[in-house]
N, C-alpha and C positions, 0 to 999 in steps of 0.2 A: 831185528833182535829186540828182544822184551826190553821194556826202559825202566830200570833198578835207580833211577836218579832219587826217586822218593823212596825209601826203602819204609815197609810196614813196622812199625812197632805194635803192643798187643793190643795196647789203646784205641790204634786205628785198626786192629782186627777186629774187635769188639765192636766198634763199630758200625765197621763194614757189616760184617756177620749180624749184625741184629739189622740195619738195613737190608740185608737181601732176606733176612726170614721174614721180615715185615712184605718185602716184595713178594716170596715164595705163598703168605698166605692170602696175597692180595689174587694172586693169581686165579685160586679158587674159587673166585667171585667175581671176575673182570675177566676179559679178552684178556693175552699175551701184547697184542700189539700197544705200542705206545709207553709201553710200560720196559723201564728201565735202573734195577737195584742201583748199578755205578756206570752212568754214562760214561764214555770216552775212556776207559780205564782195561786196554785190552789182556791185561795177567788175569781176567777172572773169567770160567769156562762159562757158558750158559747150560752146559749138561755136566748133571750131577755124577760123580764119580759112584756114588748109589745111593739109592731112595727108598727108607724105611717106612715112610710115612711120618713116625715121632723123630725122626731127624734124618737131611741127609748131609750130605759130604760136598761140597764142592770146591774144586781149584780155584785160587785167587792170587795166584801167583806163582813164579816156576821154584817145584820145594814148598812152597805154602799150600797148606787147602785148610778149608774151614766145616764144623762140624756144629751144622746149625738145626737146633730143634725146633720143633712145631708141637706146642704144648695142647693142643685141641685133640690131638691122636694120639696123646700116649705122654708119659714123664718118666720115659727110659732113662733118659737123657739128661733130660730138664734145662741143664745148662748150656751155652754156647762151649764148644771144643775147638779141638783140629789137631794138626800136626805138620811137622816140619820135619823135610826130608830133605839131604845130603848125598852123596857119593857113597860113603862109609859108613853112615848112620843115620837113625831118625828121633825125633823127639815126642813124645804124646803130649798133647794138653787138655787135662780136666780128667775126674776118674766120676763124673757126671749121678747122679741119686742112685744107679743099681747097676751091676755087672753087665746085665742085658747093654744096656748104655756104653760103658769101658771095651766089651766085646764086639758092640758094633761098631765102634771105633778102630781097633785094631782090627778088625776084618776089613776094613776098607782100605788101614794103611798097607794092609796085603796085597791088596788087589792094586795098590800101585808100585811098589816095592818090597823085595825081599831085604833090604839090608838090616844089619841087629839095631834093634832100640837101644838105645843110651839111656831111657827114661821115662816116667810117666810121672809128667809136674803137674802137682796142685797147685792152682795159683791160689787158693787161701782154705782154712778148713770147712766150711759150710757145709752143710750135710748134701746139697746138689754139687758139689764139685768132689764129693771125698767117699758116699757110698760103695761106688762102684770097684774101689780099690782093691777089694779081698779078687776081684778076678784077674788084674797086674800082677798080683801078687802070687796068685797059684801059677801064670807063666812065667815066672822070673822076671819081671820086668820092675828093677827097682823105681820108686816113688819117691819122687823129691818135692820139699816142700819147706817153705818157712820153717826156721828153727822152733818157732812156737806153736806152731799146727798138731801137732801130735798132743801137746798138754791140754791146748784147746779142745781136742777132739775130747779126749778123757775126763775132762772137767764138766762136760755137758752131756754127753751121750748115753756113755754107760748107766748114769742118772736117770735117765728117761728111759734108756731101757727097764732098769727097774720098777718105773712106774706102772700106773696103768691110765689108760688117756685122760678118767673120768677126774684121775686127782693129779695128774701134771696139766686140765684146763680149768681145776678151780678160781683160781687165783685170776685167772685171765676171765673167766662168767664171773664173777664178784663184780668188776668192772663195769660190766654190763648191768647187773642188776644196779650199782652206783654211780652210776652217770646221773649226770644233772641234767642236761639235755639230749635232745635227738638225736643232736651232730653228734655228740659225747657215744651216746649208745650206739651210733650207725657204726662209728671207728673201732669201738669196744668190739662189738660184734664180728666186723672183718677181721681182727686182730684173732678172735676164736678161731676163724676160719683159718689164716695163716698157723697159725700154730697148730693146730690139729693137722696141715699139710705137712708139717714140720715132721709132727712126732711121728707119723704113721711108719712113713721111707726108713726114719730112724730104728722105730721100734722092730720093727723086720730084717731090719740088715746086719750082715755079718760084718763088725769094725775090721779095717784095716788100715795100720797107722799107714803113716809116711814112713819110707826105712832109711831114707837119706836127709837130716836136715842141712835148710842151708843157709848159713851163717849170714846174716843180714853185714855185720862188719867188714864179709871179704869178698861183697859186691861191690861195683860191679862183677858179673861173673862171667869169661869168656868160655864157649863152647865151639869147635872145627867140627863141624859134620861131614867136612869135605865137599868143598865149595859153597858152603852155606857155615857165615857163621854168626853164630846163635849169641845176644849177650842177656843173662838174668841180670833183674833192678830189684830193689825194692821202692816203694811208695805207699805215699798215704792212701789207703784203700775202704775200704768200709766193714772191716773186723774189729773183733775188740779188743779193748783195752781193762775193759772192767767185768763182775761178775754178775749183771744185772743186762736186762734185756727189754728194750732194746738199748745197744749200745753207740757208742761213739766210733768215729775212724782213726786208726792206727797205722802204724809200719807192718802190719800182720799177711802180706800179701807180697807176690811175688809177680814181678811183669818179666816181657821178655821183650828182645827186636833183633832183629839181622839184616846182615849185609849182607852180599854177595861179591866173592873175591872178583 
């Protein structure tokens, strides 16, 4: 019988999932043998449930699997996902930079269950965890997420939609040109880089808020999937608090963990 004594929280999904895609790209470069994402840890499958190349799917627990990208082939994705499946229901996690991404996700929670979604949680608004929304959204599948994700979304995006790249990276080339030193200029200049990653995904995509927020004061929040149950937190995450960038971390973020009855 699987041993649930340590039960995952998202924490240690996140974790996990960014160790086996460090492993997944090691692979590509190393033999298989010797080579081990979570030793001794037998809920996680060593075949992937499917393999897009820019992310695949694997089980890591029974009802858990994780939806881990590979940013060298594609930023479908971008971010680490998964989903949690139940008796009577399932849960999505992430609506990841573009629909391609959200839809490879829910193709795969197909391919191991038919039961209805309950949900497709953002665990914070970032433009890699919230792009792909507008595709949950054309199938019915409500979006839940921090009570404040959706104003966030709205306070910066539509903004830069408006834009055009060359004057939402002025501000960030100034920097560059006024640096004092090298190290100053090398930082200024990756910071162009990140934000021009930033705007592009944004600039392209179709917004889809959240349509469920969830109240940070009436977490914890318990979820019955039907033998799996599901709890939302919040925590201090690395969202912001203010209207300047880069920001501080906040309560703007949503975790999850579960039991099993």
């Amino acid at each position: 019988m699987t041993d649930f004594s340590k039960p995952f929280s998202r924490r240690t999904f996140l974790a996990g999932t960014s160790s086996l895609g460090a492993f997944y790209a090691a692979t590509k470069l190393a033999p298989l043998q010797g080579l081990d994402p979570m030793p001794n840890d037998p809920r996680i499958s060593q075949t992937p449930v499917v393999d897009k190349g820019f992310a695949l799917v694997r089980k890591i627990g029974n009802g858990v699997y994780a939806t881990i990208s590979d940013r060298r082939k594609g930023l479908q994705t971008r971010s680490n996902g998964g989903f949690l499946v139940g008796s009577d229901a399932a849960l999505l996690i992430e609506g990841f930079q573009t629909p391609i991404g959200a839809s490879f996700q829910m193709d795969a929670l197909r391919m191991v269950t038919q039961v209805p979604v309950r949900a497709a949680i953002n665990t914070h608004y970032h433009f890699d965890h919230t792009l792909g929304n507008s595709f949950y959204g054309g199938a019915g599948v409500p979006i839940w997420a921090h009570a404040k994700s959706a104003s966030r979304m709205m306070e910066f995006y539509p903004k830069w939609q408006a834009e055009d790249l060359a004057t939402f990276l002025a501000p960030w080339e100034q920097r560059v040109r006024e640096a004092k030193t090298d190290s100053q200029r090398e930082h200024a200049k990756s910071d162009v880089e990140g934000m021009t990653g930033m705007f592009t995904p944004v600039a392209q995509a179709v917004l889809a808020l959240p349509s469920h927020p969830l109240d940070p004061a009436k977490m914890p929040m318990k979820i019955d999937l039907g033998g799996l149950n599901v709890v939302l937190e919040t925590y201090i995450g690395h969202t912001d608090t203010r209207s300047d960038y880069p920001r501080p971390r906040s309560k703007h973020r949503v975790y999850w963990r579960f039991t099993r009855k």
